[in-house]
C-alpha positions in Angstrom: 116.7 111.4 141.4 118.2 107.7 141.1 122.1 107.5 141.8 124.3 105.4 139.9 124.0 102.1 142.4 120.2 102.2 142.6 119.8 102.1 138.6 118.4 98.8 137.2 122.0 98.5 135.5 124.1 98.1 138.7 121.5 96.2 140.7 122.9 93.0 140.2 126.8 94.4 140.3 128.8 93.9 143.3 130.7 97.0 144.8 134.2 97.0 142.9 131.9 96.3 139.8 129.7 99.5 140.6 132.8 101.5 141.3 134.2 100.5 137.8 131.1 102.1 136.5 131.5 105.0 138.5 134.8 105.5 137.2 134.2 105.1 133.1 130.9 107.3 133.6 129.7 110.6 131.8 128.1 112.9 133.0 125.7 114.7 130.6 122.6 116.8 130.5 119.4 117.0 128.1 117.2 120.1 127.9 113.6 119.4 126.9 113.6 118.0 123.0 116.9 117.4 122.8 118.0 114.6 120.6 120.4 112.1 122.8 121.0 110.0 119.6 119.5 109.2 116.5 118.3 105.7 114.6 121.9 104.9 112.8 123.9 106.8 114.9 127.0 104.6 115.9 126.3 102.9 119.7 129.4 103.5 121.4 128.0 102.7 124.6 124.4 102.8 126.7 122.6 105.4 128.9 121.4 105.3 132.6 118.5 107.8 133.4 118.6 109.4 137.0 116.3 112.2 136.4 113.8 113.0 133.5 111.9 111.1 131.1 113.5 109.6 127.3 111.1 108.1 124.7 112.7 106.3 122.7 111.3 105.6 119.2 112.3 103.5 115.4 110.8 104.4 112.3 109.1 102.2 110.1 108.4 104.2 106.9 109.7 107.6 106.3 106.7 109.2 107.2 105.9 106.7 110.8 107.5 106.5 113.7 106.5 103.5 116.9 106.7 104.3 120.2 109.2 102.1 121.6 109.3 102.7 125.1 109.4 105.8 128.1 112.6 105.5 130.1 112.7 106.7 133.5 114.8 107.9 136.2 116.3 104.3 136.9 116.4 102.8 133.2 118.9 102.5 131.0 118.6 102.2 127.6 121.2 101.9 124.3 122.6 98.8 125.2 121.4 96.3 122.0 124.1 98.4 120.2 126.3 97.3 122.8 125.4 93.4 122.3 125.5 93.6 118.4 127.8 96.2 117.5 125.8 97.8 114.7 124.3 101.2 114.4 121.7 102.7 117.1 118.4 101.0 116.1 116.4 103.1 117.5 116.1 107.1 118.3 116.2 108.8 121.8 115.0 112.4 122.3 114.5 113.8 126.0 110.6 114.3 126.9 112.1 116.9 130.0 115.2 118.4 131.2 116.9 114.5 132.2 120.6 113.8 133.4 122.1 110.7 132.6 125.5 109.0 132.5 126.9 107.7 129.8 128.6 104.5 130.1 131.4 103.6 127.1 130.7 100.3 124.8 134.6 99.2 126.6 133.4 99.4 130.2 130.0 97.5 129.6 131.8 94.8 128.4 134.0 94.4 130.6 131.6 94.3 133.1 130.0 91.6 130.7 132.7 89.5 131.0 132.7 90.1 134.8 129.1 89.2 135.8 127.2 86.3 134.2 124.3 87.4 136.3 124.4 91.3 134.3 124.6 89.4 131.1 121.3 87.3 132.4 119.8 90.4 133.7 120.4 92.8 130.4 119.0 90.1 128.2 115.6 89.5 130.4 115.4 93.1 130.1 115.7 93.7 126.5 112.9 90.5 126.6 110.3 92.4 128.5 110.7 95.6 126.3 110.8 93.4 123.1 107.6 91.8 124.4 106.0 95.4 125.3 106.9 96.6 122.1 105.0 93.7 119.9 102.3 94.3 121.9 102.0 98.0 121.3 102.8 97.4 117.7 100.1 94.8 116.7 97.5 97.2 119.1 98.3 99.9 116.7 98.7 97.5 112.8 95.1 96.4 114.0 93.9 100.0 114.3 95.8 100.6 111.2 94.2 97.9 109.2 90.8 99.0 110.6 90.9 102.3 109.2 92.3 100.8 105.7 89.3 98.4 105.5 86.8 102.1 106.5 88.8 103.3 103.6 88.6 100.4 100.9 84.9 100.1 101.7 83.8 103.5 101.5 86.0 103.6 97.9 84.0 100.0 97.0 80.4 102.0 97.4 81.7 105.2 95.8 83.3 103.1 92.5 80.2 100.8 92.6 77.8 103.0 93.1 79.0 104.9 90.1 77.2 102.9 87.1 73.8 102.4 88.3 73.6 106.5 89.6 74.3 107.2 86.3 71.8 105.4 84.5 69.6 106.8 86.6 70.9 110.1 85.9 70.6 110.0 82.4 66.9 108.2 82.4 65.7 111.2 84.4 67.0 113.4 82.1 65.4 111.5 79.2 61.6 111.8 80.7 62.3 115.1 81.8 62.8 116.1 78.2 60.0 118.1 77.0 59.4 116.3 73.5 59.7 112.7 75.4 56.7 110.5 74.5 54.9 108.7 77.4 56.4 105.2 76.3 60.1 107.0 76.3 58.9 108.4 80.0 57.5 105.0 81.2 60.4 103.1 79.4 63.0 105.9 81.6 61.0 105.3 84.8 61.4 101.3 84.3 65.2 101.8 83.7 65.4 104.3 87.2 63.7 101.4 89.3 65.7 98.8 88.1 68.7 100.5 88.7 67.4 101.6 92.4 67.1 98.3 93.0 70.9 97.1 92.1 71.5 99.8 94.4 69.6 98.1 97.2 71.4 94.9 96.6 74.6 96.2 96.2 74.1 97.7 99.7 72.8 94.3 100.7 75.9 92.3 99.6 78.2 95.3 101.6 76.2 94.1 104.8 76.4 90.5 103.8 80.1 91.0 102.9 81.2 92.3 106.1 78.8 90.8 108.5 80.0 86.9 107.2 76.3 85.5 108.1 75.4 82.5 106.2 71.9 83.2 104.8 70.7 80.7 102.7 68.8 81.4 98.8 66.2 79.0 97.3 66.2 79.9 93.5 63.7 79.8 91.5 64.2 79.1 87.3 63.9 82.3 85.2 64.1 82.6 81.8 67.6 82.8 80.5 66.8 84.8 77.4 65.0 87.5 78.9 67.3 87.9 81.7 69.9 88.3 79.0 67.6 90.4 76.9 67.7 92.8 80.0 71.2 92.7 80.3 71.7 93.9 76.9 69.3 96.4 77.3 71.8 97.8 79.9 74.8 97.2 78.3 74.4 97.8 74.7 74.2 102.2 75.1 76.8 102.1 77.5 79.0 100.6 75.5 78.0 102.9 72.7 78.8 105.7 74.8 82.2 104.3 75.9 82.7 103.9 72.2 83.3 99.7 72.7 82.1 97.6 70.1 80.2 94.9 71.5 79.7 91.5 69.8 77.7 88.7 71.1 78.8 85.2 69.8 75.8 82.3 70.0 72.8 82.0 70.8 71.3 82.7 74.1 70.4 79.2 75.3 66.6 78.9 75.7 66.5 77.5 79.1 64.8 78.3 82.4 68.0 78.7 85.1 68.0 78.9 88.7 69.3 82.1 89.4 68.9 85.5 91.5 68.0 87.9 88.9 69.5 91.1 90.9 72.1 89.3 91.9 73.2 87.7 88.9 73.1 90.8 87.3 75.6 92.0 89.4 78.4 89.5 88.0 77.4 91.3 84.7 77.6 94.2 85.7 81.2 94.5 87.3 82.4 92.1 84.5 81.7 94.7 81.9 82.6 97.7 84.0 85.9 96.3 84.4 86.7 95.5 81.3 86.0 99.0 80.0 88.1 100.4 82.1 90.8 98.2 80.9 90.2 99.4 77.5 90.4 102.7 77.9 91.4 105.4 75.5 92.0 101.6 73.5 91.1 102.2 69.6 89.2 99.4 68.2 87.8 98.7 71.7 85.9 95.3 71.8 83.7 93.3 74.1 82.6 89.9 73.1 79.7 88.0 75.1 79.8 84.3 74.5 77.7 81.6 75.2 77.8 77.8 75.6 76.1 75.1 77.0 75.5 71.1 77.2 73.3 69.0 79.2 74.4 70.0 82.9 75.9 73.4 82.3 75.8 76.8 81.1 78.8 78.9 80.2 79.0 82.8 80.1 82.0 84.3 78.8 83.2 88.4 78.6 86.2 89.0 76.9 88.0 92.0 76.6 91.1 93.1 74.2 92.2 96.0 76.9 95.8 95.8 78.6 95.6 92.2 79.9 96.3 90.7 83.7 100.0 89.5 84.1 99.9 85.8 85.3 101.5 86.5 89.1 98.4 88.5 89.9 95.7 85.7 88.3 95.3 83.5 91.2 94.3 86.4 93.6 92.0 88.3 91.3 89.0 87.1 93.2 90.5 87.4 96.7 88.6 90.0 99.0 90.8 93.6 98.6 93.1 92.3 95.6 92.8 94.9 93.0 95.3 96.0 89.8 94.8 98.0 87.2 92.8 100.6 89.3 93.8 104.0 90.9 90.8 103.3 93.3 89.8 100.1 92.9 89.9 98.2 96.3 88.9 94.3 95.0 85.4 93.6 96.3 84.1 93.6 93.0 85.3 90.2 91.7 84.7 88.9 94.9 81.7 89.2 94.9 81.5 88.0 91.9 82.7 85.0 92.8 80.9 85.1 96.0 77.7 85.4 94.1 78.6 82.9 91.2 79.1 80.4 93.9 75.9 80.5 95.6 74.4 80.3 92.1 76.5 76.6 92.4 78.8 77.8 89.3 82.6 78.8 89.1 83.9 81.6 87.6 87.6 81.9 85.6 89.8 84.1 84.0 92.1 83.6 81.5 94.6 86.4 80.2 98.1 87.7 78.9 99.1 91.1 79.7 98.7 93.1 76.4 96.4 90.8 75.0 93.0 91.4 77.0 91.4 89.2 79.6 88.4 87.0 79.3 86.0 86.0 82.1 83.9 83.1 82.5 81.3 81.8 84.9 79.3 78.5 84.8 75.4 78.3 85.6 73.7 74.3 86.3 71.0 73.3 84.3 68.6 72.4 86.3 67.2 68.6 86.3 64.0 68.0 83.9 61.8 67.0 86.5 62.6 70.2 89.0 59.7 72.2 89.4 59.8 76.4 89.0 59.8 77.4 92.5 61.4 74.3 94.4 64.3 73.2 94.2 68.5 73.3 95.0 69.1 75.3 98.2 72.3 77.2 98.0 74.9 78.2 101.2 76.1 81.6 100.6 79.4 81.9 102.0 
């Protein structure tokens, strides 16, 4: 029990000051869980604590409340109300059975106007718990944001991991079908180990993604055509069973790139899966593949005429976490897109107009003449 002179409020106050606070002082009494005031309530005045315990708590969203602070026998508490003259920021709700006295908004500031050295001492105070409380609070939005990046990550695998599982799904079904020839089998198994292996890189880039090392990749040149030829292989009956049209505009260039063939593939991969999903339940659905190139570079293109990307969100498309357009997408794709695009020593684009499709295009170098098949440019991954 903490009488009314020993309270950190009338520390500093000399005795006519404390008796003036004695004299304007209520009395009052709080069971266990009773509410003393609540956020918005007017402040009329401030609370000293000479038995019990008071948390004191705001709310951030209306589903979150912070821990503010504990008040104990010896606190006060209520008083920025006093300073500002606004509403109760915060709420107070006894933790046990507590008296208190209640001190009115007039005789604090009286006493305010009295005692420079109260003034100093209720501001240092309100410092220290102001201090406290940014502590507690970035403790607990660091926690928070851990558990949101668990969450976006484990949605990344699940959204990712969709496509290839179900081409291997529906290739096991196709060789387990009892009239399947042995080239249809061999063909499905070829098509089940591929996709294992985007799998196995997809997991790869998660590790690389969120460990940051910089591993470095010598590439060696592959054929372009093929690698596209196996592309289409992929693409072509999905798109068929998505019921897109798909149109490919040029010719392949018939050239031996650097590239990652796993990797690359990748880019592909979430290129096309997002822009079906953009055209969804679209009539007339299209998907164009493009292709350009002169002397020092090659240019992909995918283009889309789904429900377009509004400008304001353009710039962050490939920024780790972005995402739009997706009930569960979380915006790893496209970063690792770019990512991957980059340490192929290319840069990838978009250009679009909401309502008018999007189109998405990444640049490949042509290697030099005189650069051998298996030497060569040394990329940083980032």
């Amino acid at each position: 029990m903490v009488e009314l002179e020993g309270s950190r409020f009338c520390r500093h106050l000399s005795p006519g000051e404390q008796a003036l606070v004695r004299r304007h002082a209520v009395p009052r009494a709080f069971q266990t869980g009773e509410v003393i005031f609540n956020e918005g309530d007017s402040g009329d005045g401030l609370y000293i604590v000479h038995s019990g315990l008071i948390r004191i708590t705001a709310t951030s969203t209306p589903d979150r409340q912070h821990l503010l602070s504990r008040m104990e026998p010896g606190d006060y508490f209520g008083e920025m109300a006093v300073f500002d003259g606004g509403p109760r920021s915060a709420s107070a709700v006894a933790l046990e059975d507590s008296r208190l006295s209640f001190v009115p908004m007039g005789a604090v500031l009286e006493l305010l106007a009295r005692s420079p050295l109260l003034a100093a001492s209720l501001v240092r105070d309100a410092s220290l718990r102001m201090r406290e409380f940014n502590r507690r609070f970035l403790k607990e939005s660091l926690k928070a944001e851990r558990l949101q990046l668990v969450e976006r990550l484990a949605r990344t695998i699940v959204h990712d991991f969709r496509n290839p599982l179900n081409v291997i799904g529906i290739a096991a079904d196709i060789a387990a079908e009892e009239s399947a020839s042995p080239h249809t089998r061999a063909s499905a198994r070829d098509r089940i180990r591929n996709q294992v292996g985007v799998l196995n890189k997809m997991m790869q880039e998660l590790l690389d993604f969120t460990r940051a090392v910089p591993p470095t990749a010598v590439l060696p040149k592959v054929g372009f055509p093929e690698f596209v030829r196996d592309i289409l292989f992929e693409l072509r009956p999905e798109a068929a069973r998505r019921g897109v049209d798909l149109a490919v505009d040029g010719e392949v260039p018939d050239l031996r790139l650097r590239l990652d063939p796993h990797r690359l593939t990748r880019v592909f991969t979430n290129l096309y899966v997002n822009a079906f999903d953009a055209m969804s339940g679209r009539e007339n659905a299209m998907l164009l593949l493009k292709f350009r190139h002169d002397a020092s570079w090659v240019t992909v293109e995918l283009s889309d005429n789904g429900k377009g990307i509004p400008s304001e969100h353009q710039a962050h498309l490939f920024e780790p976490f972005f995402t739009y357009g997706k009930d569960h997408g979380t915006g790893l794709g496209l970063a690792i897109c770019e990512r991957i695009v980059r340490e192929h020593g290319g840069t990838i684009s978009v250009e679009s107009r909401s309502g008018q499709g999007a189109s998405f295009a990444f640049t490949l170098p042509v290697p030099a003449p005189e650069d051998t098949d298996t030497g060569g440019r040394t990329f940083q991954k980032a």
